[in-house]
N, C-alpha and C positions, 0 to 999 in steps of 0.2 A: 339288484333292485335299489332304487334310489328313490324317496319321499322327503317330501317337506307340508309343512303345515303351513295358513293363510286365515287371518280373519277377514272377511271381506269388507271394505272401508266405502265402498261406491255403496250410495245412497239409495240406488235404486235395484242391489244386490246383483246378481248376474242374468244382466237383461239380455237381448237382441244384439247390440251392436256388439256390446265387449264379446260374449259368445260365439258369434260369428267372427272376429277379431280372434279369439282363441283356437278355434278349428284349424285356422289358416295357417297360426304357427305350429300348431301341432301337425298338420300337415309335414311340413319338413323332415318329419323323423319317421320314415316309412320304414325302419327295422326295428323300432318302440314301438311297445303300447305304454296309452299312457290314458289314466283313470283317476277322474276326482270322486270323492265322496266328502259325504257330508250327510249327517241327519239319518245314518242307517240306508241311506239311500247312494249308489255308485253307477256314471254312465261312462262310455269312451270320450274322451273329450275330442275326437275327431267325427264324432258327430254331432250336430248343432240340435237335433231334436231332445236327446238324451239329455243334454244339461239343459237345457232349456225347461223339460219335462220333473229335474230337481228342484227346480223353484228357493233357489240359494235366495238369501235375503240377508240385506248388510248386517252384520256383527256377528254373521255364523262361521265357527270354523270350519274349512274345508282341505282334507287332505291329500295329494297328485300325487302321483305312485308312479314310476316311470319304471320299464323293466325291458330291455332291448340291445341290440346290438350298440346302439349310441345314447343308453340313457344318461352319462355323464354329460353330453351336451344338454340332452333335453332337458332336462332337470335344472339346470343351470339358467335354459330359456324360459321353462313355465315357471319359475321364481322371479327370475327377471321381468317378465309380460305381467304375471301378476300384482307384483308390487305397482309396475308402471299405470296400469289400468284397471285394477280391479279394489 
């Protein structure tokens, strides 16, 4: 299992775009799961309703939890996506 932590810096916390933008790349690792939380609250990040349904808002921290056949890549990419977009 592999986790990293995130404050979220996007203004408008984890809206529509970046969310659907995040599903996509999580898509790619279909022998991970991979799970953010934040605020007591945790969905699949390969579904777009579930974070959506979190209601992240900038300066919260949020923590990915990757756990799968290839969570060294994944991990490596929702780090990466994250900083670049969120």
């Amino acid at each position: 299992m592999k986790q990293f932590t995130y404050t979220i810096q996007d203004s408008m916390g984890i809206h529509a775009r970046p969310a659907g933008l995040l599903v996509k790349a999580a898509a790619a690792f279909k022998d991970t799961t991979i799970e953010i939380s934040s605020n007591g609250k945790k969905a699949d990040v390969k579904r777009i309703m579930a974070i959506m349904s979190m209601g992240v808002k900038q300066g919260a921290e949020v923590t990915v939890t990757c756990e799968g056949a290839d969570e060294d890549a994944a991990a490596e990419a929702m780090e990466k996506f994250f900083k670049e977009n969120l």
